[in-house]
Every structure is written in C-alpha cells, then in structure tokens.
C-alpha positions as CSV (number, residue, x, y, z in Angstrom):
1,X,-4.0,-22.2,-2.5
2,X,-5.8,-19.9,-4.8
3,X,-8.2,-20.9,-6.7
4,X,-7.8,-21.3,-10.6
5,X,-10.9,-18.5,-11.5
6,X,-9.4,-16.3,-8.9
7,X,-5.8,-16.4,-10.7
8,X,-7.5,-16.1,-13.8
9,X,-8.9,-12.7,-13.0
10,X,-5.7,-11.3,-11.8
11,X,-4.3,-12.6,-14.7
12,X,-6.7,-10.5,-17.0
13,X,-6.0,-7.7,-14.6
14,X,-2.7,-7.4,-15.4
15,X,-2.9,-7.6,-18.8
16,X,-5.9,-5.1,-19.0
17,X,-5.4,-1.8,-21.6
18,X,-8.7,-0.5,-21.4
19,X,-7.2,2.8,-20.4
20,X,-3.8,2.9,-22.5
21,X,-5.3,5.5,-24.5
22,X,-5.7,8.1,-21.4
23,X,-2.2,6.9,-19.1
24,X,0.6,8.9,-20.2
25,X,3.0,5.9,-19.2
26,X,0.6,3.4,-20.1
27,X,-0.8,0.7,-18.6
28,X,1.0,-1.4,-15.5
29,X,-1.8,-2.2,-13.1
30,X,-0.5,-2.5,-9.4
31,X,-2.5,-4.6,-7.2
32,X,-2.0,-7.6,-4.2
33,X,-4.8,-9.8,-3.5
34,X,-5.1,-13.5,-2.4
35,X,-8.2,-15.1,-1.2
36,X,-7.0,-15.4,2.4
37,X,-6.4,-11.3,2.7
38,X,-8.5,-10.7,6.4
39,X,-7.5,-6.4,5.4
40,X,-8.7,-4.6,2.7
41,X,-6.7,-1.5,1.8
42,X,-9.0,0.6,-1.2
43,X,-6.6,3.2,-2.2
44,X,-6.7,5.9,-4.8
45,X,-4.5,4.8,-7.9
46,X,-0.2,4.2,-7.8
47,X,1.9,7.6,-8.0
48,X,4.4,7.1,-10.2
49,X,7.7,6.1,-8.7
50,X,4.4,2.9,-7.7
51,X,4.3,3.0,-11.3
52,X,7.9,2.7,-11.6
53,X,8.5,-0.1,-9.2
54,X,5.4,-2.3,-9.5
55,X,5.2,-2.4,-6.0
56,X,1.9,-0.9,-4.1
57,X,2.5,2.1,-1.8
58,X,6.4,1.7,-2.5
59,X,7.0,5.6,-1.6
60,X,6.4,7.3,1.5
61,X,3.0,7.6,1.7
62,X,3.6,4.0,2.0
63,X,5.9,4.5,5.1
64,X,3.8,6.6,6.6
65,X,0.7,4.2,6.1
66,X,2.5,1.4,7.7
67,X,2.9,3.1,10.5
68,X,-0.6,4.2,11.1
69,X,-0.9,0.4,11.0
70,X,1.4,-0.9,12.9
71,X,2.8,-3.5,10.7
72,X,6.1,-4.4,9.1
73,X,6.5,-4.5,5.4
74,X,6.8,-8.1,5.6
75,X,3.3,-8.0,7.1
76,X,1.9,-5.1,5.1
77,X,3.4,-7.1,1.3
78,X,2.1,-10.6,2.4
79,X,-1.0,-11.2,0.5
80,X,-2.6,-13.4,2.5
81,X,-2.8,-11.1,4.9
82,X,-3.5,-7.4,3.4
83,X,-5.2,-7.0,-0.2
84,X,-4.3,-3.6,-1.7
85,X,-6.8,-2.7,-4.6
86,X,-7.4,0.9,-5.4
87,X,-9.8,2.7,-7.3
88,X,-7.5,2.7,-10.4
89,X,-4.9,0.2,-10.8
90,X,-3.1,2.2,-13.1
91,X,-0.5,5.6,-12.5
92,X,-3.3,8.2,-14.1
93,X,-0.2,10.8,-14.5
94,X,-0.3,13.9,-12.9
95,X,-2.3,17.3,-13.3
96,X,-1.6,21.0,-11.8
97,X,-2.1,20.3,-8.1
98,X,-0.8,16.7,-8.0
99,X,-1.9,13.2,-9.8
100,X,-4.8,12.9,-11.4
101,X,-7.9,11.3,-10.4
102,X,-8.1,7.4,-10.5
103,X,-9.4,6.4,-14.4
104,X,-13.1,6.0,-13.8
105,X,-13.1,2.8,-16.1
106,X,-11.0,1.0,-13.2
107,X,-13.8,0.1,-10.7
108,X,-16.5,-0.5,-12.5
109,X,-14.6,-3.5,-14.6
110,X,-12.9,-5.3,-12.2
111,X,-13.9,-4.2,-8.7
112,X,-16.8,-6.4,-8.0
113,X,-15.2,-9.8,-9.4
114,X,-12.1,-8.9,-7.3
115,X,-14.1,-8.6,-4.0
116,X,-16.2,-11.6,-4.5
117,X,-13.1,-13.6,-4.9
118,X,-12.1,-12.1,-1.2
119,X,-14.7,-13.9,1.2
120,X,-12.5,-13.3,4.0
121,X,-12.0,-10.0,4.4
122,X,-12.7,-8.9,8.1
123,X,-11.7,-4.6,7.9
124,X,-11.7,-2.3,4.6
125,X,-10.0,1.0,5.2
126,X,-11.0,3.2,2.9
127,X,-8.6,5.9,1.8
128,X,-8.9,9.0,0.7
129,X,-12.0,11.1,-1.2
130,X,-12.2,9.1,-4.5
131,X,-12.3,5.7,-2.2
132,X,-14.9,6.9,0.2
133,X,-16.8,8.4,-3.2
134,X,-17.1,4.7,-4.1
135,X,-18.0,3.7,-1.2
136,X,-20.1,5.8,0.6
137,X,-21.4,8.0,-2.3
138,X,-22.8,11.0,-1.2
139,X,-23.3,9.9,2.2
140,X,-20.1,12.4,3.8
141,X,-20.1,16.1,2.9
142,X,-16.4,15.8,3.5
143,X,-13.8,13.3,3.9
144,X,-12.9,15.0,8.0
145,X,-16.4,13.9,8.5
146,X,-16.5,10.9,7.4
147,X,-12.9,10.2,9.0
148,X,-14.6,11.5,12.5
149,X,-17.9,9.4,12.0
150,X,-15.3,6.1,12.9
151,X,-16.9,4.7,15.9
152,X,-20.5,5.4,14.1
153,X,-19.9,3.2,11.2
154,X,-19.8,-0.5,10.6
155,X,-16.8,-2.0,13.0
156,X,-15.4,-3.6,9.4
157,X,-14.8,0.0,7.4
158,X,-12.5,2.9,8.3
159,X,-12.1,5.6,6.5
160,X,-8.4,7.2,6.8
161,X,-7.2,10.7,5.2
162,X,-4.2,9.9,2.4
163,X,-1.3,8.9,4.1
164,X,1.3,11.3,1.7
165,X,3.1,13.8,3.7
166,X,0.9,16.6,1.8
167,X,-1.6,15.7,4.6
168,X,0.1,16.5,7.2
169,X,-1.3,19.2,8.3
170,X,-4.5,17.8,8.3
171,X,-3.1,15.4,10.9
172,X,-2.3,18.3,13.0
173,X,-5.7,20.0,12.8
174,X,-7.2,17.0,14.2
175,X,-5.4,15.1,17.0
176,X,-7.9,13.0,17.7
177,X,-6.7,11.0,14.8
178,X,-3.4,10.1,16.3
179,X,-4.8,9.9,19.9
180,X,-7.5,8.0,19.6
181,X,-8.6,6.9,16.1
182,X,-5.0,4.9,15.2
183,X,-4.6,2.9,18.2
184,X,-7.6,1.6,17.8
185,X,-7.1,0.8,14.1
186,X,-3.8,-1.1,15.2
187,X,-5.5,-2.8,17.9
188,X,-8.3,-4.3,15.4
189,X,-4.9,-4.8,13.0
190,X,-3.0,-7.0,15.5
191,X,-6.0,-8.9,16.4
192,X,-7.3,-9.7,13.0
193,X,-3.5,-10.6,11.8
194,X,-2.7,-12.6,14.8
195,X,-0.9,-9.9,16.6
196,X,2.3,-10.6,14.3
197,X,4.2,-8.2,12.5
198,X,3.7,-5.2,14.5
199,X,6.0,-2.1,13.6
C-alpha cells in the first residue's frame, strides 16, 4: 500500500497551477507512480491528445514505446510496475517545429520528492534531449552519443531517442539501436518485471 505522505504528494501534484499562467490549455498534470515501480520512464512533457486523455503516452509514440519494451499496455499502465514522470507534467502547447519544451518550473518543484518516494526503482530510461539535460547535464554533446554510450553507463540508466514517429529516421541511421541496444533493454525489462507482460 502506499504510503499516506507518498499519496499526499501526488495529491498536491495534481492539483498544482504553478504554470497555468504559461499552458495554453491549462494545467492537467499527467503522471503514474507508486512506490513499488522497479522502471522509471523520465519523459519530456504529454502532447496534447495526452493532455486530452489524461492518460501518459496514450498516442503513438506510446505504441511505439511499448514496443521497444516489450510490454503490454497492461504491463506498461500498472504502476507498480512502471512510474512515468516527465520533465513537465503538464501539455506546454506547441511552437513552430512541434510542442514546446517541458515548463522549466516542473522539475525542480516536484522531481526530487517524487523520486525519494520511489526506493525501488531498479532502471531509468531517460528519453529524449530535455530528459538527458536533467540528467546528465552537459555531460553528452548530443543525444546519438549519449544513446551510443549504453553499455558505458551505469547498468540502471538508458537513454532512448523519442519514441514519436518523427524519429524515425533517426532509427534508420543507426541500426545498432534495433539490433543490439533494444533487445537488451527488453531482456533487463522482462527480468526486472518478472518476465510477465511481454508484447
């Protein structure tokens, strides 16, 4: 069961309007997190049809994701197993090249007290450039590089291009990723979930 300060800060979380000035369909902050979580997924911030649904990675990038994974959407929405906090919890709108970057407010105020309410997670994959920003600042001239660096770095972070279909060339430029970066992400999935769920 979850403990009582644990609900409380999820409880503030969704109830947070620190940005309403700045979210051009206001606030409706989209997370899933439970003490239990052994995965760690640090996204970006929702799109809007996330926005929309209140539902984390509900669109294809989503679909995509999952199958990078492995997993089932029963696996991938069970909170126990998979904690989905990104950078900003909030739909920043969008811009002339796509959405906007997450609100900068976001991680500072509540990222710390989420994670030390998470003592169990066992692999963070890191997604995308403002997630690796955060957590490896200035340590990656590029997100390729950092992707690439994956059997260099700690055995409990990976760091994984965005999953939207905008990236797919990216995918194709570098083929290692499919041949040899993914099944081992989906081996480390299926052990640290028990093998159950697989896609």
């Amino acid at each position: 069961m979850a403990s009582r300060a644990f609900n409380s800060l999820l409880a503030d979380i969704r109830q947070c309007t620190t940005c309403a000035a700045f979210l051009p369909l206001g606030p409706r902050p989209v997370i899933q997190a439970h003490p239990q979580a052994r995965v760690l997924i640090a996204g970006q911030a929702p799109g809007k049809k996330v926005h929309m649904s209140g539902v984390p990675f509900d669109d294809a990038s989503g679909d995509r994701l999952r199958l990078w994974l492995g997993i089932d959407r029963a696996t991938f929405y069970d909170p126990h197993a998979v904690a989905i906090l990104p950078m900003g919890f909030c739909y920043p709108g969008t811009g002339k090249s796509g959405d906007l970057p997450p609100r900068p407010e976001c991680a500072p105020k509540w990222r710390a007290a989420l994670l030390a309410q998470l003592p169990n997670i066992a692999l963070t994959l890191v997604i995308g450039q403002y997630a690796l920003a955060y957590h490896y600042p200035s340590v990656y001239p590029s997100l390729t590089e950092a992707v690439l660096d994956w059997r260099n770095r700690s055995p409990d972070v990976i760091v994984l291009p965005h999953p939207s279909p905008r990236n797919q060339l990216w995918v194709r430029r570098n083929p290692w990723f499919e041949t040899e970066l993914l099944p081992d992400l989906r081996s480390r999935i299926a052990l640290l979930l028990g093998g159950a769920g697989n896609a």
